[in-house]
N, C-alpha and C positions, 0 to 999 in steps of 0.2 A: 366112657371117657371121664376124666378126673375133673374136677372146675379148669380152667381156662385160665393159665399162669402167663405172670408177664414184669415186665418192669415198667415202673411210673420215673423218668429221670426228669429232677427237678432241676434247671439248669440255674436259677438263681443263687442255690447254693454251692456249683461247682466251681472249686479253687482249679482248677487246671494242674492238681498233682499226678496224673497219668497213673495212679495206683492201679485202675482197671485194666489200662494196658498191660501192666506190666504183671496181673495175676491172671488176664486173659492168656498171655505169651505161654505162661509159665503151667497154667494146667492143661492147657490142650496141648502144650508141648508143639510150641508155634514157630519156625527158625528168624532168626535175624534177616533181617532184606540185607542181601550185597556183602551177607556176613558179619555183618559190624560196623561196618566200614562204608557209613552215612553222611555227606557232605549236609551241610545246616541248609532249611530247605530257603529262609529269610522271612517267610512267615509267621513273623511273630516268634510265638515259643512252640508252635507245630512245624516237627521234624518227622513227625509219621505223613501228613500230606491228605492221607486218605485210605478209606475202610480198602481192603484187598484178600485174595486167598492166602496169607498170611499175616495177616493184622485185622483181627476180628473186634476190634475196639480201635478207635477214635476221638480222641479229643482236641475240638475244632476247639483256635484260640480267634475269634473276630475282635480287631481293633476298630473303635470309633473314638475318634477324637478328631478335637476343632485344628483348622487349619495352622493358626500356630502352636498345637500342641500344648496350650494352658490348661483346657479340659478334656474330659474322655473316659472311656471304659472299656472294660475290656467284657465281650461276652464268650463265656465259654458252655461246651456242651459236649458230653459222651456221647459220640453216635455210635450207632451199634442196626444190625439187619432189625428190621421195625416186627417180623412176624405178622405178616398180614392177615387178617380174615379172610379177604379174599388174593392171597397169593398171586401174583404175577409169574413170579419163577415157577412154581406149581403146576402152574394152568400152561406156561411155554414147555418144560420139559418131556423128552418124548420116551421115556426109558423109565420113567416110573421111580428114577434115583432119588426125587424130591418129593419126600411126604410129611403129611399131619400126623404128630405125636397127640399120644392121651392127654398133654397137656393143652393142645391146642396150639403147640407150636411150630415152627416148620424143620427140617431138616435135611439135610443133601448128605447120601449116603455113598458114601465115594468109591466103596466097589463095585457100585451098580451103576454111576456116572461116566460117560464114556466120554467126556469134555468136549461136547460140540459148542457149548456157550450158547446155548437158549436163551436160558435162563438169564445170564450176563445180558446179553441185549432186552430180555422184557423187564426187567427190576427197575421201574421207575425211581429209586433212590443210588443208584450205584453201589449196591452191598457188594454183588458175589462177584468174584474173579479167581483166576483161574491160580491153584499152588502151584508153583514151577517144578515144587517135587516130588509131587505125585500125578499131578499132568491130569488134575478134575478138578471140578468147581467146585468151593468150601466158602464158608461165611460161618458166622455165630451159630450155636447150636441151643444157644439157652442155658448151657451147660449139658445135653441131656444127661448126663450118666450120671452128672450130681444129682439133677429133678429124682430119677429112677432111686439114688438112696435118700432122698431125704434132705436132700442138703441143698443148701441156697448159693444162686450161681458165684461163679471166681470173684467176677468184678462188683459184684453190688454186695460181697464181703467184706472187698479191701475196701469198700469206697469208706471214705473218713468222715464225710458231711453227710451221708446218707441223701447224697444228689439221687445215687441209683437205687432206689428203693425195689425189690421182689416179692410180690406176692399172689392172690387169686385178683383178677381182674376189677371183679366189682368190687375190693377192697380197695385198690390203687385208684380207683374212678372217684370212689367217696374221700380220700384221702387227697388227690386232686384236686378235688372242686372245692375242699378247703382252703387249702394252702393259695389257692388264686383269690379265694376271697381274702383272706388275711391279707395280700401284695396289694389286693383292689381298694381295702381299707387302711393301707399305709400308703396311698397317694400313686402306687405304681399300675396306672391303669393301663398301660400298654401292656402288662403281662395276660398273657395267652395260653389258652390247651391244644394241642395237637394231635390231633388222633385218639382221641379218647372216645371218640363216639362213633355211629356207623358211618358218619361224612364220608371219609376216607375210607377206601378200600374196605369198607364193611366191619372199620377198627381198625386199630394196628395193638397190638400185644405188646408192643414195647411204642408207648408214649410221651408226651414230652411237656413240660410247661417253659413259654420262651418268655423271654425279655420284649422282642421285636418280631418284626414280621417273619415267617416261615423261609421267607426266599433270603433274609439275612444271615439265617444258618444253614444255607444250602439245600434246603427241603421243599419239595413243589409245594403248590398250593392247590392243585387235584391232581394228584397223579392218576394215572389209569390204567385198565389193565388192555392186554395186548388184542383179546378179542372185543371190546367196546370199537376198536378201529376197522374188525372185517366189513361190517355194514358199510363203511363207506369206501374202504378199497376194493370192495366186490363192484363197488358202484359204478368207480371210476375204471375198474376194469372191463365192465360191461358196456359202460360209456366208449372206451377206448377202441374195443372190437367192434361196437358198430358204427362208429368213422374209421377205421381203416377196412371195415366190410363197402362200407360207402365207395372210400379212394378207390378199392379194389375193382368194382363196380363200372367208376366210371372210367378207369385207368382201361378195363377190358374193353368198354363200349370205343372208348377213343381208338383202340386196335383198329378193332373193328372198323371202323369208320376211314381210317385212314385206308386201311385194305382195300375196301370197296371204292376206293375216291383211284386209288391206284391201278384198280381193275378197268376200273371206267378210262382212263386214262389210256389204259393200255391197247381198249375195246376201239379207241377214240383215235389212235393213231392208226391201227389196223388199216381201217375203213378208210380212211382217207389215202394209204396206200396205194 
């Protein structure tokens, strides 16, 4: 396997030019949602809304500003599928369509995908959904076909501030923990790493440095994966069986009981006959 490629998006420096989108659309050859014909979502200056199986980039516009709108900021950030270490979609999918590249990144292979939406449901960040017109699940691929010749993905080409930086891992990690000391040493100590380490999901391959808290730009704060939860829904289903094995129990014994109270009744009138 090759080192472990990925993207470091620095969201301090992202102006909200949708270049990624729009080189994302453009090489995977991605159709327009509704055709073109997009009513304004009122969101700020996000009219995409959110990552889908045809809109493999995102750029979230979060407004803060004070009540009478004298100060404020605008936080922006390219989301994009994070590539996890430890895969959620991966680990849900039952067809083997979702697999690890030599880069170490994930991919959904859409004629081996038979759209049951597994995966959709275990992906703790809302990446993957379903194309309407090929009727499987798709999400970001990394570019792979670029990775395979040599070349670096669509949107961390077009990016103009180099928010979306690509390279080997442990490079974007040390290049990272730069740039946060640089913000940390210009007064801006709320700036944060995200997924740069095993915390999450064992890494994520595409990471992020924020402004503000993770749940400001829509991002959990531990996501988890689908089988960390069997343990306790086996629990509660074992729980579950054996109070209704109980009910069942007593439900029969009360039969019982009533029958023989009936019998005796019956025994009872006889004889008195």
């Amino acid at each position: 396997m090759a080192e472990p490629m990925g993207f470091f998006t620095d969201t301090s420096v992202c102006i909200g030019c949708k270049a990624c989108e729009v080189a994302c659309k453009e090489w995977n050859q991605l159709p327009a949602r509704n055709g073109g014909k997009v009513q304004l979502s009122g969101l700020s200056y996000d009219n995409t809304v959110s990552l889908s199986g045809i809109q493999w980039r995102h750029v979230k516009f979060i407004e803060q500003f004070s009540p009478d709108r004298s100060t404020g900021r605008w936080l922006m950030m390219s989301d994009v599928c994070k590539h996890c270490v430890q895969a959620a979609c991966l680990e849900a999918c039952p067809t083997g369509a979702i697999i690890r590249t030599e880069f170490d990144t994930v991919v959904i292979q859409s004629d081996v995908c038979n759209g049951c939406r597994a995966c959709i449901a275990a992906c703790p960040f809302g990446v993957i959904e379903i194309n309407p017109e090929t009727n499987t699940a798709m999400k970001c691929t990394l570019c792979y076909d670029r990775l395979q010749a040599g070349m670096v993905p669509a949107c961390a080409q077009a990016c103009p501030t180099q928010s979306i930086q690509f390279g080997p891992i442990s490079e974007l990690r040390k290049r990272a923990q730069e740039r946060l000391e640089q913000l940390h040493a210009q007064g801006i100590t709320q700036a944060r790493l995200y997924g740069h380490d095993e915390s999450i999901l064992g890494g994520l391959n595409s990471f992020y440095l924020l402004l503000d808290e993770p749940e400001v730009y829509g991002l959990p704060r531990d996501p988890q994966l689908p089988s960390r939860n069997i343990p306790a829904a086996a629990g509660l289903s074992t729980a579950s069986a054996v109070v209704l094995g109980l009910l069942g129990l007593v439900s029969l014994r009360k039969r019982r009981m009533d029958a023989m109270a009936a019998e005796n009744g019956e025994s009872s009138s006889a004889r008195e006959s």
